[in-house]
C-alpha positions in Angstrom: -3.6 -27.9 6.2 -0.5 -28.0 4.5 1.2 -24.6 3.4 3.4 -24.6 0.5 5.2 -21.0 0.2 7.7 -20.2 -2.5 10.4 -17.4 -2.2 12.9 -15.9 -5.1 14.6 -13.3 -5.3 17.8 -11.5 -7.5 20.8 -12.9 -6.4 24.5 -12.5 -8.0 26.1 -15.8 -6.2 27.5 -17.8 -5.1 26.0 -21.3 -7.1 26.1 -25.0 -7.1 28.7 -25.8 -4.5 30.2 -22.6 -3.1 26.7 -21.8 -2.2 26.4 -25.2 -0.2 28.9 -24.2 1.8 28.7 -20.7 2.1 24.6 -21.2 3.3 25.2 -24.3 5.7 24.7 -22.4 8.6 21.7 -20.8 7.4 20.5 -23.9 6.2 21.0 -25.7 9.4 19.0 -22.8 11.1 15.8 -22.8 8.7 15.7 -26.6 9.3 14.9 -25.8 13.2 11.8 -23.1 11.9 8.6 -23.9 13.6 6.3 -25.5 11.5 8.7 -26.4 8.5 8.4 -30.1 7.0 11.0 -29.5 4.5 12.7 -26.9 1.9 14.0 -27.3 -1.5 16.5 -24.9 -2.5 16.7 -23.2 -5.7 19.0 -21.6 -8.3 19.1 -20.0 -11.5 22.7 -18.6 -12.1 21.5 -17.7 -16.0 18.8 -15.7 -15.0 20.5 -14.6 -11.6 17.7 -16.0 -9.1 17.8 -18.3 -6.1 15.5 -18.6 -3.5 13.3 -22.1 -2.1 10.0 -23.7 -2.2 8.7 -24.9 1.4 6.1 -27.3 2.6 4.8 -26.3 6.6 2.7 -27.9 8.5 0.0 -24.5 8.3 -0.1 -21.1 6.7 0.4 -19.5 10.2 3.7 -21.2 10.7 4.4 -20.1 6.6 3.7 -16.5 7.3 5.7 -16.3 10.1 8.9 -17.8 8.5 7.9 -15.7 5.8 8.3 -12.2 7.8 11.5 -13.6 9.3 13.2 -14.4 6.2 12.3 -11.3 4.5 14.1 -9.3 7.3 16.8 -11.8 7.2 17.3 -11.3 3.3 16.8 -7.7 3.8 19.5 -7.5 6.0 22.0 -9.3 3.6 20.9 -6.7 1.2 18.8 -8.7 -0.9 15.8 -6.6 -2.6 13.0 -7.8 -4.7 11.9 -10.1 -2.9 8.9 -12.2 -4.7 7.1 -14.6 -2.4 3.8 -16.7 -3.0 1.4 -18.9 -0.2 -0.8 -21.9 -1.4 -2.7 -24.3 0.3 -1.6 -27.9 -0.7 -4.8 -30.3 -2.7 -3.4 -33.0 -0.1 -5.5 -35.8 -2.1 -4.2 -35.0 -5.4 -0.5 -34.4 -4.2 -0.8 -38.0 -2.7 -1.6 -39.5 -6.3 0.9 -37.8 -7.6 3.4 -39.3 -4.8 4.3 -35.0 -3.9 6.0 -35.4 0.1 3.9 -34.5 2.4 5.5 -35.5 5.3 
């Protein structure tokens, strides 16, 4: 079943562009995590948050990126970190044209 998991967290920058190309790398490695269909990455320079929402193919696959990241934000120095795991209503997310795939 489908596993969306959301992650936020305190962050003081960069934004918009400067954080496009200051997280490439990192972005280029999440897209090769087992399991991951796609992320959407989010910001919120006002209230000083950034973080992602992620679709993966199971919840195993989820919690495992999950631990990974953690550590990996850890390690940057990142505290706070506030994550969530659903399970995805795949018939209602296809009426409502969500991307499942």
């Amino acid at each position: 079943m489908p596993t969306l998991l959301q992650i936020d967290f305190p962050l003081s920058g960069p934004w918009g562009e400067e954080m496009a190309e200051a997280f490439a790398d990192l972005a280029r490695l999440i897209a090769d995590t087992p399991g991951l269909r796609w992320k959407v990455w989010t910001e919120n320079e006002a209230t000083g948050e950034s973080g992602g929402i992620y679709l993966f193919d199971d919840e195993a696959s989820a919690r495992a990126y999950l631990d990974e990241h953690t550590r990996r934000l850890e390690g940057f120095g990142i505290t706070g970190i506030r994550a969530r795991i659903f399970d995805v209503n795949e018939p209602l997310t296809a009426i409502t044209r969500g991307p499942l795939s």
